[in-house]
N, C-alpha and C positions, 0 to 999 in steps of 0.2 A: 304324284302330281298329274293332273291333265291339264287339259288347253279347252279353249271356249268352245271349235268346233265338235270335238269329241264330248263335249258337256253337252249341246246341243240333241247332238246324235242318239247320248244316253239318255238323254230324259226324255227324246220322242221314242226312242225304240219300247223303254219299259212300260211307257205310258201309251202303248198304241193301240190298245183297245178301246182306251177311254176318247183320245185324241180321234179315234177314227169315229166313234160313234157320235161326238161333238160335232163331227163334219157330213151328218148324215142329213137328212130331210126332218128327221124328228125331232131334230135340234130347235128347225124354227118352229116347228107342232110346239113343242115343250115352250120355249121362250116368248109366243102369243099365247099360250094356252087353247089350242088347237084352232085359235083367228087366224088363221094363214091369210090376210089381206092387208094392204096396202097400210092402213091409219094404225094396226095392231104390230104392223113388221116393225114401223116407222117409231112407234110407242116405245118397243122392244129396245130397238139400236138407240135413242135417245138415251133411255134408262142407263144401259151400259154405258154408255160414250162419256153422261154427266158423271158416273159411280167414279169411272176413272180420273176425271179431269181430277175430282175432288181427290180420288188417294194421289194421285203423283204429286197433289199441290200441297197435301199433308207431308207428304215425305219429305219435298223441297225444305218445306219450312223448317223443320228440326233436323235434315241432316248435317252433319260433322263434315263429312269426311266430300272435297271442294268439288271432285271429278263427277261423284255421283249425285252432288245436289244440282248441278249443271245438267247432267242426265235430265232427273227427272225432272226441272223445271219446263225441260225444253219440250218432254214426253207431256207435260201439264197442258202445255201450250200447243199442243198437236192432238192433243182430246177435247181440249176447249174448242178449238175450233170445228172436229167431226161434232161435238152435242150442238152449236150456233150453227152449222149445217142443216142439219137430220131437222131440228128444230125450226126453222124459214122451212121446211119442206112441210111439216104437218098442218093438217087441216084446223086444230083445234089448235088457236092463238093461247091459249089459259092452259094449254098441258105444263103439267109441274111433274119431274120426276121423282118420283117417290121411292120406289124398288130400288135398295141394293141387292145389289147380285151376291149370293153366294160367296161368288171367288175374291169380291173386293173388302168383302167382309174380313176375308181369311187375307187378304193381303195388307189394310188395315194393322193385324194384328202383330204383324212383323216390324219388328225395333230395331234391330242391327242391320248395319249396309251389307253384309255379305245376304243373309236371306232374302233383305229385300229385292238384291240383284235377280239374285237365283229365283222368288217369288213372282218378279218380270220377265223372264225366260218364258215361266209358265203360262203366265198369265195370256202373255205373246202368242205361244203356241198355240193356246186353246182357241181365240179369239182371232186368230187367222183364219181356221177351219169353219166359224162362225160367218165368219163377214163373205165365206166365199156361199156359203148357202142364201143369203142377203143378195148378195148378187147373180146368184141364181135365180132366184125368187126376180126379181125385178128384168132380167132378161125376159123369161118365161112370161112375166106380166106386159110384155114388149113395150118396154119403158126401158129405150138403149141407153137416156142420160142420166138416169138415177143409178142404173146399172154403173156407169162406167165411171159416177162420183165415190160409191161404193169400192170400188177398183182403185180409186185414188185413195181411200182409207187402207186398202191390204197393202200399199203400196207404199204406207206410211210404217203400217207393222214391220214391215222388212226393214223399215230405215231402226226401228225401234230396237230390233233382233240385233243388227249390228254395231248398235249404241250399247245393247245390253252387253254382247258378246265384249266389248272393249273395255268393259268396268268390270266383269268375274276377274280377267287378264290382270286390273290392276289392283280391286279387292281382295282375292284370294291369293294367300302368300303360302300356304299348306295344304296337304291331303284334306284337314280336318275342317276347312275352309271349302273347298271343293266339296264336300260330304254334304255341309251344311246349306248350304247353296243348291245342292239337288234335290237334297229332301225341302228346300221351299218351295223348287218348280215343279217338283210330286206333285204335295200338298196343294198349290195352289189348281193345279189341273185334275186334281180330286174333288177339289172342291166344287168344280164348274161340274164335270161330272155329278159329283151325290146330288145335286141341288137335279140335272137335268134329269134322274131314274126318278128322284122324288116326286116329282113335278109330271111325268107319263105317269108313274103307277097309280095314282091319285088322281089323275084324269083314267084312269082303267085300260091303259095301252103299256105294250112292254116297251120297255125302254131297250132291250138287247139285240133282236134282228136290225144289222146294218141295211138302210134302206136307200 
């Protein structure tokens, strides 16, 4: 048996090349497809923010089990409002998100509450490192208030991490529970990953030097 913080710990430590390069500059290169600008960042974070509301709203809807349908409705309701954010922020009234990401493809695909927990974990992680390059991105564009609404998005993740941490504690009743659960917050932080080397080497940039 382990515990949430040490779940945590293990799924960032094994995953920390991938995590680290998610958290690199080439992240947002990858994710505009080398637009590094304001209407292309903005495009970016929407895409993601709507992908999520829809999976946590998916999850709500058919989950079982009461603690983590609560979870995710409440996580639905905290990405619904970053994509009505990011969204009153772009220039183009008529933008429709169309791109699923990668990782919510793969989180989508998970049916039982233990992987979906552990698939949140990932997701969490990955998307932390994300949002803080976003907020980089918008410093550096000396744009302190878009910046610091940004900062109220990672600052939502941490609520989310601790949301998730409380549901593996009452999801996983076994080793075999715990195993399962890691390899969805793997999977899921592969997923964000494969999608982001795909996506450089096809634009003709490596994806591997941390920049």
């Amino acid at each position: 048996m382990t515990d949430p913080e040490t779940f945590v710990d293990t799924v960032s430590e094994e995953n920390q090349t991938a995590l680290s390069r998610l958290g690199s500059s080439k992240s947002l290169y990858a994710e505009t497809e080398g637009e590094i600008e304001t209407e292309p960042v903005l495009e970016a974070t929407a895409d993601a923010e709507y992908a999520a509301w829809q999976t946590f709203l998916e999850w709500a809807d058919d989950e079982a089990d009461d603690d983590a349908r609560e979870a995710f409705e409440t996580t639905a309701a905290e990405e619904q409002d970053h994509y009505e954010t990011v969204d009153d922020k772009l220039a183009d009234d008529e933008y429709e998100p169309e791109d699923v990401p990668a990782l919510h493809e793969y989180l989508r695909d998970q049916e039982d509450t233990v992987s979906r927990v552990g698939a949140l974990v990932g997701r969490i992680l990955a998307s932390q490192r994300s949002k803080d390059q976003v907020v980089g991105y918008f410093v550096g564009d000396a744009d302190p208030q878009t910046a610091s609404l940004f900062r109220g998005f990672g600052e939502d993740l941490d609520d989310q991490l601790e949301r998730a941490k409380a549901l593996l504690e009452t999801v996983c009743e076994s080793d075999e529970d715990w195993d399962r659960a890691e390899e969805a917050a793997t999977g899921a932080i592969q997923a964000a990953y494969d999608e982001y080397v795909e996506t450089l080497e096809g634009m003709g940039a490596n994806p591997k030097p941390v920049c």
